[in-house]
N, C-alpha and C positions, 0 to 999 in steps of 0.2 A: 782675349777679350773681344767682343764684337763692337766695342763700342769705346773711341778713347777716355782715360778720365775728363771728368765734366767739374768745371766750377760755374758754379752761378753766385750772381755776385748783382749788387744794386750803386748804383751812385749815392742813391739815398742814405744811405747807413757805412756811419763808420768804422764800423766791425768790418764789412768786407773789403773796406779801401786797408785797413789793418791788414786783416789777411793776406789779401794780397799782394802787398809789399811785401809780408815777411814773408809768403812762400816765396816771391820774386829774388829776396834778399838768398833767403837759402837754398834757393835753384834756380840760376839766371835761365837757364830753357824755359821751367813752365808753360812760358807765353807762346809757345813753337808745338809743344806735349800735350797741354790741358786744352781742352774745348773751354771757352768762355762763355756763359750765357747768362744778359741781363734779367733781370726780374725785379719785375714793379707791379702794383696796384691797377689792373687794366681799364680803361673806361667802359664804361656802356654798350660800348660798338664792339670794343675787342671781346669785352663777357660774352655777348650774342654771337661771333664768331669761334669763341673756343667752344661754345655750348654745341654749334652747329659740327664740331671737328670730336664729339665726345670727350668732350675737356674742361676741366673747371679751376680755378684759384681754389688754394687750401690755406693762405695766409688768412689770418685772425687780430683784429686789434691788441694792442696790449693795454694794459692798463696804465693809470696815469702813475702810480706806484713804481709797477715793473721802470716805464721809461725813464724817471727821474732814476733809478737804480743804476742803469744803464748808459745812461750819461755821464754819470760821478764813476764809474767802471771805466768809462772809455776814455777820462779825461786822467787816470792811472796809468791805463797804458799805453796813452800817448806820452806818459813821463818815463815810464821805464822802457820804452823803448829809443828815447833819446831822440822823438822828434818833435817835426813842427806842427802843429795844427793851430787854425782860425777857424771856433764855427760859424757857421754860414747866418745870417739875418734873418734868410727867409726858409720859411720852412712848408709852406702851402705852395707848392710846385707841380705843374702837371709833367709828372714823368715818364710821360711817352714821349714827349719830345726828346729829353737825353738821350734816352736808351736806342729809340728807332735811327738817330743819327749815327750812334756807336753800330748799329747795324749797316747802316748807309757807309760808314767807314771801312767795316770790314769786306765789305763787294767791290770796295775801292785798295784791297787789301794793305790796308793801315788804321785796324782795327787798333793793335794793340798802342801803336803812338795816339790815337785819337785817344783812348783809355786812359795813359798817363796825361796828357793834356788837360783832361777834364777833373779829375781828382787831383792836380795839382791848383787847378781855379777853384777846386769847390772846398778843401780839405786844408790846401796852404794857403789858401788867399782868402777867405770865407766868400765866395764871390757867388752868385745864384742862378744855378746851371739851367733855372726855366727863362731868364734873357736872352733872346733871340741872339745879343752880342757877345755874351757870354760864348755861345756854341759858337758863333762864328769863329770868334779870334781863337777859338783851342780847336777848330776843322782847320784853318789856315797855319797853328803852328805844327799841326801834325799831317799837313799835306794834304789834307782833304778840302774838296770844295766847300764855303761854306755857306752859298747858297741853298744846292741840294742836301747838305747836313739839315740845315734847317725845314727844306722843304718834305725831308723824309716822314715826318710824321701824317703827312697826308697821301703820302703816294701810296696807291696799293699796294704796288712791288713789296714793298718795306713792311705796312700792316698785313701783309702774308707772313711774310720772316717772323715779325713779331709774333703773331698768332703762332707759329711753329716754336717761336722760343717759348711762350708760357702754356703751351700744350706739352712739350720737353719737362718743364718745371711737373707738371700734375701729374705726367705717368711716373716722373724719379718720387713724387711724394714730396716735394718741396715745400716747407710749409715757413720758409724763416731762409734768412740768409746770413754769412757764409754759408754753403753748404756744396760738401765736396764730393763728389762719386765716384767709385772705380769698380767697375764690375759690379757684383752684390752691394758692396761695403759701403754706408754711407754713412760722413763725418758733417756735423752739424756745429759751427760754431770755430772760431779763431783759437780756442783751446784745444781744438782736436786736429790741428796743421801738422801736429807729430804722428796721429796714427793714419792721415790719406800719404804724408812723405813714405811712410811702412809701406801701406798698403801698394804705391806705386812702386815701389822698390820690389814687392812681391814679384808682383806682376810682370816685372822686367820692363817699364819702360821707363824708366833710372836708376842708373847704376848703383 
């Protein structure tokens, strides 16, 4: 493969904090194997930057039907799978700030502790990952500065990365999250963690 497998994945949505626990559960590697790459809703600045890289969002609202369906869905399989969740109060969040800090963490390489930090506050504790304090205290338990966590959303450095992660997103075709790739083959959705495990096992890079 030219390219390792790829998860993209959001803070925002609890299908992907699902997902990736279970892949986590039933392959402590993953986090060492998969590429991780956030995906959110871009502002203004970043659309005019991905425009300028030949790049666009393909995410689509859902409707207010689908998402109550969706919710009453996730609030099933956080029972059968026997665990905890609090949802969160807030739900109008600007999430470039999470995501660009999970960036700023990973050039600090404790990506994946800052990762569990943050879905532990936002998913076990319903706590609201667009508070400045919020990011700090899960940059501080996962090692990371939590000043420049916080301050990544404005530094260029960082909105380059970002622009390169949802530039990533538009040429995989990403329109929705979980969404898993491995070479050609691409798995869409917490139901389909059985055939990217396949697909990675093809591939040989799990055994």
């Amino acid at each position: 493969m030219r390219k390792p497998p790829r998860l993209y994945f959001s803070f925002r949505s609890p299908r992907s904090w699902l997902a990736v626990r279970q892949l986590t559960e039933r392959w402590p590697d993953a986090p060492e194997a998969v590429t991780f790459v956030p995906h959110w809703v871009p502002d203004g600045a970043l659309r005019t930057s991905l425009a300028e890289a030949d790049a666009g969002f393909l995410d689509t609202p859902v409707s207010r039907a689908k998402h109550t369906y969706l919710l009453a869905g996730t609030d099933r399989l956080v029972r059968r799978f026997g665990y905890r969740m609090v949802w969160p109060a807030e739900v109008d969040v600007d999430w470039a700030g999470p995501h660009l800090a999970w960036l700023y963490a990973c050039e600090q390489q404790r990506g994946w502790q800052f990762y569990q930090a943050m879905v532990r506050a936002r998913w076990e504790r319903g706590e609201n990952l667009g508070d400045r304090a919020v990011v700090a205290a899960a940059a501080a338990e996962a090692g990371v500065d939590p000043v420049g966590a916080n301050a990544a959303a404005t530094d260029p450095a960082m909105r380059a990365l970002a622009v390169a992660a949802l530039a990533s997103a538009y040429q995989d075709d990403i329109f929705a999250v979980p969404y898993f790739v491995v070479g050609r083959h691409r798995f869409w959705g917490l139901d389909r963690l059985d055939g990217f495990l396949d697909a990675v096992r093809t591939a040989g890079v799990r055994g």
